[in-house]
C-alpha positions in Angstrom: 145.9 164.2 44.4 145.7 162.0 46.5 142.4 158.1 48.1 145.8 157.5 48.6 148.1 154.6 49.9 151.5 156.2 47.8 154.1 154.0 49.0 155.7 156.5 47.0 154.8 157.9 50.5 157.0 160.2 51.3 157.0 161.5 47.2 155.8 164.2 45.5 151.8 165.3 44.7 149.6 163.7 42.2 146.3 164.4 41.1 143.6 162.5 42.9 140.6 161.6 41.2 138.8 160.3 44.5 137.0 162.5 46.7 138.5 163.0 50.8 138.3 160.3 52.9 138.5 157.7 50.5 141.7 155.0 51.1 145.2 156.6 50.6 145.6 154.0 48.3 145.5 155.4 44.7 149.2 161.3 43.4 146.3 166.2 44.3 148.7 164.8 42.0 148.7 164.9 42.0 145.6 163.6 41.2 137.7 161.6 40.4 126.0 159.9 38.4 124.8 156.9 39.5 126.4 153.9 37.0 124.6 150.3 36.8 126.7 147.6 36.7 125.0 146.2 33.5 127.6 143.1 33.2 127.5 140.2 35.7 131.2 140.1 35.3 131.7 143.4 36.7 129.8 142.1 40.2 132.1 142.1 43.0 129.8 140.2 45.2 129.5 137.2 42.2 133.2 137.9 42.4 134.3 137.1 45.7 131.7 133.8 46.1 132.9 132.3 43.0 136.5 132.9 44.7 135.1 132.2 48.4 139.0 130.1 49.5 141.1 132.9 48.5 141.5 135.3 51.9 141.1 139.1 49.5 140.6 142.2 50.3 138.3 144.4 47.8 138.2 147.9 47.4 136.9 150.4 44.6 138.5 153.3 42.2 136.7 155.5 40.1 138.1 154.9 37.1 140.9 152.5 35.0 144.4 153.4 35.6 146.6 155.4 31.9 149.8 153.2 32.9 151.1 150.9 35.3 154.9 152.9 34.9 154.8 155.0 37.9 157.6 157.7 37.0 155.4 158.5 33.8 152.0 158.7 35.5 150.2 162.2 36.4 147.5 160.4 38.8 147.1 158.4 41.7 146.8 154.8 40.8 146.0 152.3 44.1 147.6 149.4 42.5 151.0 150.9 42.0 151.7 151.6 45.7 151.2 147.6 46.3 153.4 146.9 43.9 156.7 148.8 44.7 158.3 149.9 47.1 161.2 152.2 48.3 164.5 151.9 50.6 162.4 153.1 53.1 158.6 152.8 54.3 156.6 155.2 56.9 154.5 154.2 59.6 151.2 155.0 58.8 150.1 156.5 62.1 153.2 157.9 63.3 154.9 158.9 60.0 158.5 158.2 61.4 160.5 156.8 58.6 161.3 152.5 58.9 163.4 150.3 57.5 161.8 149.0 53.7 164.5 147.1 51.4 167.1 149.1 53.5 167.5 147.2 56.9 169.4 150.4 57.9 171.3 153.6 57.0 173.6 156.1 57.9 173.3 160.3 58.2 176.7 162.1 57.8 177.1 164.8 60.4 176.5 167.3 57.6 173.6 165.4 56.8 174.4 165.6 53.0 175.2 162.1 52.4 173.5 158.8 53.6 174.5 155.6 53.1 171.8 152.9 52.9 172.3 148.9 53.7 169.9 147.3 51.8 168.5 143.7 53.4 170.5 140.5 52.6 168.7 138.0 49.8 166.3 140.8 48.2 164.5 139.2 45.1 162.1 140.5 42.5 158.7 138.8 42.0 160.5 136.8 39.2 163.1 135.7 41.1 165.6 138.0 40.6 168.6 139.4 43.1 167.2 143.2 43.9 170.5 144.5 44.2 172.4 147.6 44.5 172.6 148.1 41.0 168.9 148.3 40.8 168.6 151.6 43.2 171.7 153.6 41.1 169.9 152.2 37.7 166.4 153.8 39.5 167.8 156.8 40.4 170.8 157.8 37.8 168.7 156.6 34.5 165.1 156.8 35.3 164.5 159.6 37.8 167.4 161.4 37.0 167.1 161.3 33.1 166.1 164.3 31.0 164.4 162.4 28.6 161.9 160.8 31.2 159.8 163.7 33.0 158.6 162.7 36.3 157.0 164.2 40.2 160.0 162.6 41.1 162.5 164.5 38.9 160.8 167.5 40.5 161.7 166.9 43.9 165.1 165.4 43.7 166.6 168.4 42.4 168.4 170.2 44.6 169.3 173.8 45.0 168.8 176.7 42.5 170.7 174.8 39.8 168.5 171.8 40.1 171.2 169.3 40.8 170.7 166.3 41.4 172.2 164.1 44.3 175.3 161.4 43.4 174.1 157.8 43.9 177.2 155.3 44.1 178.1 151.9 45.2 179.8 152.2 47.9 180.0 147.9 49.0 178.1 144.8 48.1 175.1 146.0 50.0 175.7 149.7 50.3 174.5 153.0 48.2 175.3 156.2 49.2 173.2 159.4 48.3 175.2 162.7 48.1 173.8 166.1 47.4 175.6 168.4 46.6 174.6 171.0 49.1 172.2 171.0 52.2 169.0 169.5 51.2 166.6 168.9 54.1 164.2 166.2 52.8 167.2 163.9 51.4 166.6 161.3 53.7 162.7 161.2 53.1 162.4 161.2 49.0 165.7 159.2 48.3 164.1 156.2 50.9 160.8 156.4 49.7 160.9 156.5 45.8 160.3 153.5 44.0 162.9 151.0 42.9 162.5 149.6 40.0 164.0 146.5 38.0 167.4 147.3 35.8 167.3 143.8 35.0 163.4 143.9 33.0 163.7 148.0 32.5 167.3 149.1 31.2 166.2 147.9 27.3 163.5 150.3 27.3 165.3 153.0 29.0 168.7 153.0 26.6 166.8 152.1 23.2 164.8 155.1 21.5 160.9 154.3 19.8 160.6 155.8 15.9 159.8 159.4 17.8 163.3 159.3 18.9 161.7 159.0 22.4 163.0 156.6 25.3 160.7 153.6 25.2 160.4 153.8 28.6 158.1 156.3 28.2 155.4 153.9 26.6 156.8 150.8 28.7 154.4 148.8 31.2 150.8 150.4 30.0 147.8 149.2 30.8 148.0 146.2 28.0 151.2 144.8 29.2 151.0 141.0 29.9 151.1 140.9 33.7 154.0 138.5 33.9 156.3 141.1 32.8 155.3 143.5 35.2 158.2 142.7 38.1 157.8 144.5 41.0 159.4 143.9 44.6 156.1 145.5 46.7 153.6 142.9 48.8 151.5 142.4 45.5 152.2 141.5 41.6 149.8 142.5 39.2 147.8 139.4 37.9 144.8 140.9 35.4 143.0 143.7 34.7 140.3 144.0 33.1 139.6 147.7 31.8 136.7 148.9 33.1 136.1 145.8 36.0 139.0 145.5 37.9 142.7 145.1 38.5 143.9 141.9 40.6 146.9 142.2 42.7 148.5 138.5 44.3 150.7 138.4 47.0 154.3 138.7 46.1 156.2 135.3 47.0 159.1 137.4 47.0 158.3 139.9 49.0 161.0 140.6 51.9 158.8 141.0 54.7 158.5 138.0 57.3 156.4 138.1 60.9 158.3 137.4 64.1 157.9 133.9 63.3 159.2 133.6 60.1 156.1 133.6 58.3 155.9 135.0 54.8 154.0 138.5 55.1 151.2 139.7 53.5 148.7 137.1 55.0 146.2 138.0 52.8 146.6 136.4 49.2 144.7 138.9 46.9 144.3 142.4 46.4 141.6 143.7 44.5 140.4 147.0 42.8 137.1 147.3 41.4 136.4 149.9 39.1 132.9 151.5 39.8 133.1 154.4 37.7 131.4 156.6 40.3 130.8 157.0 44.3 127.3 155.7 43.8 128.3 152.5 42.7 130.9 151.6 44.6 128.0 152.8 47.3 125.9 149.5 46.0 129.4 147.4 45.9 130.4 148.1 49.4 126.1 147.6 50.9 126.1 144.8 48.7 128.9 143.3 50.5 131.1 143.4 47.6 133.5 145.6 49.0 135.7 145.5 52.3 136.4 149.3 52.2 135.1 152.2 51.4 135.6 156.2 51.4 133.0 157.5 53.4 131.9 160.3 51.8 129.7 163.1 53.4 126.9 162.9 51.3 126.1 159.1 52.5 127.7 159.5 56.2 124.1 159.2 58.0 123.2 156.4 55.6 126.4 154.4 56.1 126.3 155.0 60.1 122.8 153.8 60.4 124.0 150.2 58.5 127.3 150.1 61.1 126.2 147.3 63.6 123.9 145.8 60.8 126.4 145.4 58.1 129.0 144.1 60.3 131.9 147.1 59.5 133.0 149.8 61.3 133.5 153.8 60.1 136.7 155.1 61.3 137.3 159.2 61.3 140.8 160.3 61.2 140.3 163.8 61.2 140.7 166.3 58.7 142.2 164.4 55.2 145.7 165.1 54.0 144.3 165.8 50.6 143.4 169.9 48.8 140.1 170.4 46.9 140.6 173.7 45.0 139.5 175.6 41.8 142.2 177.0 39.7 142.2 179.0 36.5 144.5 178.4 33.9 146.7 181.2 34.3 149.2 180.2 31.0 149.9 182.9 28.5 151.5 180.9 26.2 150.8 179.8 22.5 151.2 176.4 21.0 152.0 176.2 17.2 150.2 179.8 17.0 147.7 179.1 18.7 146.9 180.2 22.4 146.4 178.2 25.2 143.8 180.2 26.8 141.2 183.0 24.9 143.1 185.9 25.2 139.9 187.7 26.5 139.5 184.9 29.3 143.7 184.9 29.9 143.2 188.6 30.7 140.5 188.2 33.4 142.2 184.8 35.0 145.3 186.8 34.9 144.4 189.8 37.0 144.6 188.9 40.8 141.5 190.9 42.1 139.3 188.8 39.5 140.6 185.5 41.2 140.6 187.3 44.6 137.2 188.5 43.4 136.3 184.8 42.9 137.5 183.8 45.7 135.4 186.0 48.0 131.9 184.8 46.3 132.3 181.2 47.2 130.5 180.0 50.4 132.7 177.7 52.1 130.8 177.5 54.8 127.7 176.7 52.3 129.6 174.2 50.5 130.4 172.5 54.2 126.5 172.5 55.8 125.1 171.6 52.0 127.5 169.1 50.1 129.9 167.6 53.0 127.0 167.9 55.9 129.1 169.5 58.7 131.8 167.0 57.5 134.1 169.6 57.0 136.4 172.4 57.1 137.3 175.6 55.1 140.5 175.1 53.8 142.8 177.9 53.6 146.5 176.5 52.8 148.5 174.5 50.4 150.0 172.7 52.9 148.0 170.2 54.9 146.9 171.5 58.6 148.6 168.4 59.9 152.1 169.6 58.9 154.4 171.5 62.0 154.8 173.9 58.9 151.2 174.9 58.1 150.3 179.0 58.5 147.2 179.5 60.2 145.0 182.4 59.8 145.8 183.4 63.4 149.3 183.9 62.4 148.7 185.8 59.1 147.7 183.4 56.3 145.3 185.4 54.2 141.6 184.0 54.2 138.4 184.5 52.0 135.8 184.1 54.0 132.6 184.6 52.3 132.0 188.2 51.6 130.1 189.2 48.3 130.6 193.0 48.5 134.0 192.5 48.9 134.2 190.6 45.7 132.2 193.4 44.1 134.5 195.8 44.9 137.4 194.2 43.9 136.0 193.2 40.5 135.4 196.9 40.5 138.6 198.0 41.0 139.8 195.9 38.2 137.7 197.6 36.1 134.9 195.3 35.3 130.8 196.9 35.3 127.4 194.6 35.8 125.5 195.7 32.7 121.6 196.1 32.9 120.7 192.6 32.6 123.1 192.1 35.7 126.1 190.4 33.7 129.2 191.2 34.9 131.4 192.9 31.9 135.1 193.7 31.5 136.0 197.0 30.5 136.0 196.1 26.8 132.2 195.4 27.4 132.6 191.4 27.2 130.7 189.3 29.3 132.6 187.2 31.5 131.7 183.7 31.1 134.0 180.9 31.3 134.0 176.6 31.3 134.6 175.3 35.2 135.7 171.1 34.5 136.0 168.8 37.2 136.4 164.6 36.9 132.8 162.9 35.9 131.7 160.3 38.8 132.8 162.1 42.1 129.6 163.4 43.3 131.3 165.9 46.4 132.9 167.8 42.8 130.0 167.4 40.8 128.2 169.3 43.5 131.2 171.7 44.3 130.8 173.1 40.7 127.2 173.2 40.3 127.1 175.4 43.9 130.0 177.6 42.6 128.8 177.7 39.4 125.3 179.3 41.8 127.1 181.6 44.0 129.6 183.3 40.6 126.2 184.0 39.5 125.1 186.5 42.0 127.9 188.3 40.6 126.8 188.4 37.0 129.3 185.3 36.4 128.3 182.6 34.1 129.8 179.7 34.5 129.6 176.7 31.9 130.0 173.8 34.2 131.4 169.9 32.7 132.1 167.1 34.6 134.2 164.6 32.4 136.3 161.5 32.5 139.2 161.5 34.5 141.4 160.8 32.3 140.4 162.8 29.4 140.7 165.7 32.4 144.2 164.7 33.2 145.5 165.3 29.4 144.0 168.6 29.1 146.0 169.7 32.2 149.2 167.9 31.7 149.3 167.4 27.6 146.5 169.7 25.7 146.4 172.3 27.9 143.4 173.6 26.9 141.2 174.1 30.0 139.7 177.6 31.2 139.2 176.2 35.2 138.9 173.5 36.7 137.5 171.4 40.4 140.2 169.2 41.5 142.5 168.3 44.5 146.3 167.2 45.1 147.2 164.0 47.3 149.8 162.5 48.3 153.5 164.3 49.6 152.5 163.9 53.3 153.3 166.4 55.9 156.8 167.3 54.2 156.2 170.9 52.7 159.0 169.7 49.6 156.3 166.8 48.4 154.8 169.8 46.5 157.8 171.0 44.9 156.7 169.6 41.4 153.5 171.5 41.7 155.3 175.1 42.7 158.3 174.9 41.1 158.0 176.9 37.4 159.3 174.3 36.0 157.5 171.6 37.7 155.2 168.2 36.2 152.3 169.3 38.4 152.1 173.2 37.9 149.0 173.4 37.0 148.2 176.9 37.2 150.6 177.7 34.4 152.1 174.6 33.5 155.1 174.5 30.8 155.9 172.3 28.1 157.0 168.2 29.4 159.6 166.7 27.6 158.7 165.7 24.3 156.1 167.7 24.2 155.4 170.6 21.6 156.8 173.7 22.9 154.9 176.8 24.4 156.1 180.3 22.7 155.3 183.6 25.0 154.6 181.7 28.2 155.1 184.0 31.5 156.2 183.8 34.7 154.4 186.1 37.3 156.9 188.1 39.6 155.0 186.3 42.6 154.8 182.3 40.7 158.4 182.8 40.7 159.4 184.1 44.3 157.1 180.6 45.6 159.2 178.5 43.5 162.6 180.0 44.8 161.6 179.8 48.1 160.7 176.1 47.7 164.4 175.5 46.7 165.4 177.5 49.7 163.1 175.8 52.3 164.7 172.4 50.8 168.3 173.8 51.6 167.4 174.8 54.8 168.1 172.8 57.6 167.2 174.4 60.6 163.3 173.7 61.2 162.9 177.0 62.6 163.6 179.0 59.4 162.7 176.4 57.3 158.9 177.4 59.2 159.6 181.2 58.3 160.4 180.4 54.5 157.5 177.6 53.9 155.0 180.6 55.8 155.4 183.0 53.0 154.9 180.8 50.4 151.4 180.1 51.8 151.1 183.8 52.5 152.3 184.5 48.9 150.0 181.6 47.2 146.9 183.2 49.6 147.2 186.5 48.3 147.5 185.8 44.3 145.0 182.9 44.8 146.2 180.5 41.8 144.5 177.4 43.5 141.1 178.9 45.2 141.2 176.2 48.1 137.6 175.0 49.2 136.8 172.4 51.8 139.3 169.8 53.8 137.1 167.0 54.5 137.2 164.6 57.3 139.2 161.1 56.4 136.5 158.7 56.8 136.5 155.2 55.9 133.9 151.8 56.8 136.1 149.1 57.3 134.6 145.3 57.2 135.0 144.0 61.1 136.2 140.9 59.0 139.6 142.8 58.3 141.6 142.2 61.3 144.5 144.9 62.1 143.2 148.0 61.2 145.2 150.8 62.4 143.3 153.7 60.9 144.3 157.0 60.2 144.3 160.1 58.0 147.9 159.8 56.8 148.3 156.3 56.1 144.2 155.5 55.4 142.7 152.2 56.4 145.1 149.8 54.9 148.4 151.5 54.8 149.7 148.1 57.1 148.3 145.6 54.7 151.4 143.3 55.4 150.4 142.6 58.5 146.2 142.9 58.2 144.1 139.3 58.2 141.3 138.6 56.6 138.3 137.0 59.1 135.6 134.5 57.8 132.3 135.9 58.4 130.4 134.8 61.2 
């Protein structure tokens, strides 16, 4: 999405590029086979004895981060959740909301306006009053801007009009959110977005590069200088290295202080290696170069043998708040006369008893024993199981469980015929054959296409499978467009149904399925809207106008039933959150919505014995 620390916590989906049960400290989106580590340089273990003094914690990503400009960015990126933070935080076990730079606020009895407090002496990393000034410059010229595309544009908006709340000044310390009609997650997504600095940013948000663009759009990339990266979370960025690792120090100015006036975080570094795949950071974290690690299925015996013996612990929080799916790209559309899609391929994506069809011939239950070894289980909503608003099958959310006949019947109906070699063909006679991508480097995916590419076979399906680099992945969904299906998942959002709004919304930055032209982007001629796409999104408006939990339960159901019957995201398998923490990290309050480190404030880092 989604692992996953989003301090943007309570924000909208990103793609993850990690598999379940790696840290929620990367965003499905929103939003990653065995690498060497052929430089010394890149040793984490050479690393942390050459810095042996400095108390660090070390953990791994798959791959380098496109920006460090969170509004802009499509993925999760671990660093970026360290490095800001909102009005509010959420406790990482509990998920109540706490106070953040807010020390308090205020709920009118209509519950359409709050009024925030923010803390007394607030400073940037550089030194800089955080002010007031800085929220309304966050939210009215960044977030709420047009020109500047964001997750968070996507759930702000309220209503069918998409307006957006009023942020004013309302006293020295005081801003006050007003929407202009009932809007049930208000409280959640205006606390927990980002700040960010009017005093560094505002240049690059009012001036305009030579493609008449906002330069905000190409501000803080990955070649900034670090220095000029302010930020106000527990860390500041101090290096990265593409392709090694990004370094994170702790924040001087950071408002957070223990009972005894002592500056908070304890520990003084934060670093994130980049292994390039699960297997090496595998080697990094045996090797004692790491201090955390996703526990994947695939190594869960291995890693539980080495508990006592390698001196960490693996924690399960149950089932991850994280969606693995396959989706199809489902976009009609032409760009500068060209289509998006083969219109052959669009046809068969395009007609639901193919993806129903689809949907039928994967073993779930295969995928679970096989690739996540029991680890698992079948995942059959958009919404995570852990939300009071997650359908259950019991209660009339469509499921596929394996059935192959079924599938051939459907892909009957539709008017498709196996030919004598056994290949299925539409009625046109054209074999069905299609490219399934999915992000290089994450083993559990690189498996999960090679099985489904196996069990669309036994339906005279071939399927032309490609792992590649994240990134590259991430521009064809979000810029090129020009992918057939893909493996992927969604993280962050949380247990608030509206976090996905920017994936379901027709409109929205994350909808993948059938995902429109971003601003500034070339436009898309003869893109449609399915009668179905289209009654999801307007129920997601209502749900987020709804204030009475009861219905708001009723309208978020038939979304799921809705997105279970017309199958745009063929969900596969929730993993169990499992992480190996070192016993030398002292605090640990593990758990699947807030990961292994979601308290880092407040965590110590032991010498080993």
């Amino acid at each position: 999405m989604i692992f996953r620390f989003f301090s943007r916590l309570f924000g909208r989906l990103c793609w993850g590029r990690l598999p379940q049960g790696w840290l929620r400290a990367t965003p499905v989106l929103p939003l990653l086979l065995v690498v060497a580590i052929a430089l010394s340089g890149c040793n984490p273990t050479a690393m942390t004895t050459q810095a042996a003094q400095v108390p660090r914690i070390v953990i791994a990503d798959l791959g380098d981060p496109k920006t460090f400009n969170g509004p802009v960015g499509k993925e999760a990126n671990p660093a970026l959740g360290l490095m800001f933070t909102g009005l509010l935080e959420q406790d990482g076990t509990t998920g109540e909301l706490v106070p953040g730079l807010a020390e308090s606020w205020d709920i009118s009895d209509d519950q359409q306006r709050i009024t925030f407090t923010l803390r007394e002496g607030l400073k940037w990393s550089d030194g800089a009053p955080l002010t007031v000034e800085d929220v309304i410059f966050s939210f009215n010229d960044i977030y709420f801007n047009p020109e500047i595309p964001s997750g968070e544009s996507d759930i702000l908006r309220v209503g069918a009009e998409g307006k957006f709340p009023t942020v004013n000044q309302v006293g020295d310390r005081q801003v006050e959110f007003i929407s202009p009609e009932p809007f049930a997650p208000l409280l959640r997504f205006a606390g927990g977005i980002s700040i960010l600095p009017k005093h560094v940013l505002s240049d690059y948000v009012f001036s305009t590069g030579a493609d008449g663009k906002p330069r905000f759009l190409s501000a803080w990339g990955t070649d900034t200088p670090p220095s000029e990266i302010i930020c106000n979370g527990p860390y500041t960025l101090k290096s990265y290295q593409p392709a090694e690792r990004i370094v994170l120090e702790r924040n001087p100015n950071y408002w957070r202080k223990d009972e005894q006036g002592n500056p908070q975080p304890y520990i003084e570094q934060y670093v994130i290696q980049i292994a390039g795949s699960t297997d090496t950071a595998l080697i990094q974290f045996r090797s004692g170069g790491l201090d955390v690690l996703g526990v994947t299925p695939d190594y869960f015996a291995l890693m539980k043998r080495e508990e006592e013996r390698g001196n960490f612990k693996i924690y399960n929080g149950g089932p991850a708040l994280t969606t693995t799916f396959l989706a199809f790209n489902l976009n009609q559309g032409s760009r500068n006369g060209t289509p998006l899609v083969d219109p052959i391929k669009s046809r068969w994506f395009n007609t639901v008893e193919f993806r129903q069809a689809v949907a039928y011939a994967i073993d779930r239950q295969r995928l679970i024993n096989n690739i996540y070894q029991g680890l698992g289980v079948p995942q059959n909503s958009p919404i995570y199981q852990q939300s009071p608003y997650a359908l259950t099958p019991e209660n009339g959310l469509p499921v596929y469980d394996y059935n192959l006949d079924q599938a051939k019947q459907l892909l009957q109906q539709a008017g498709f015929r196996t030919n004598a070699q056994g290949r299925l063909a539409d009625a046109d006679g054209n074999l069905v054959r299609f490219t399934l991508i999915t992000n290089a480097g994450n083993k559990i995916r690189e498996s999960l296409g090679a099985q489904i590419k196996q069990d669309l076979d036994k339906l005279g399906i071939t399927v032309d499978f490609q792992p590649i680099a994240f990134n590259t992945l991430v521009g064809k969904l979000s810029d090129t467009l020009d992918w057939e299906a893909h493996i992927l998942g969604f993280s962050g959002a949380g247990v608030e149904p509206d976090g996905s709004r920017n994936v379901w919304s027709v409109n929205g930055t994350l909808h993948a399925f059938n995902q429109g032209a971003l601003s500034g982007q070339d436009p898309i001629e003869g893109r449609v809207i399915a009668d179905w796409e289209q009654r999801i999104s307007d129920l997601y408006i209502q749900g987020s106008q709804q204030l009475d939990d009861d219905q708001r339960k009723a309208i978020y159901a038939e979304t799921q039933r809705l997105a279970q019957e017309y199958v745009p995201f063929i969900h596969l398998v929730n993993a169990l959150s499992l992480s190996a923490v070192r016993n030398t990290v002292e605090g640990v309050k593990f758990s699947a919505l807030g990961g292994a480190l979601w308290n880092i404030y407040e965590l110590q880092k032991l010498s080993p014995e």
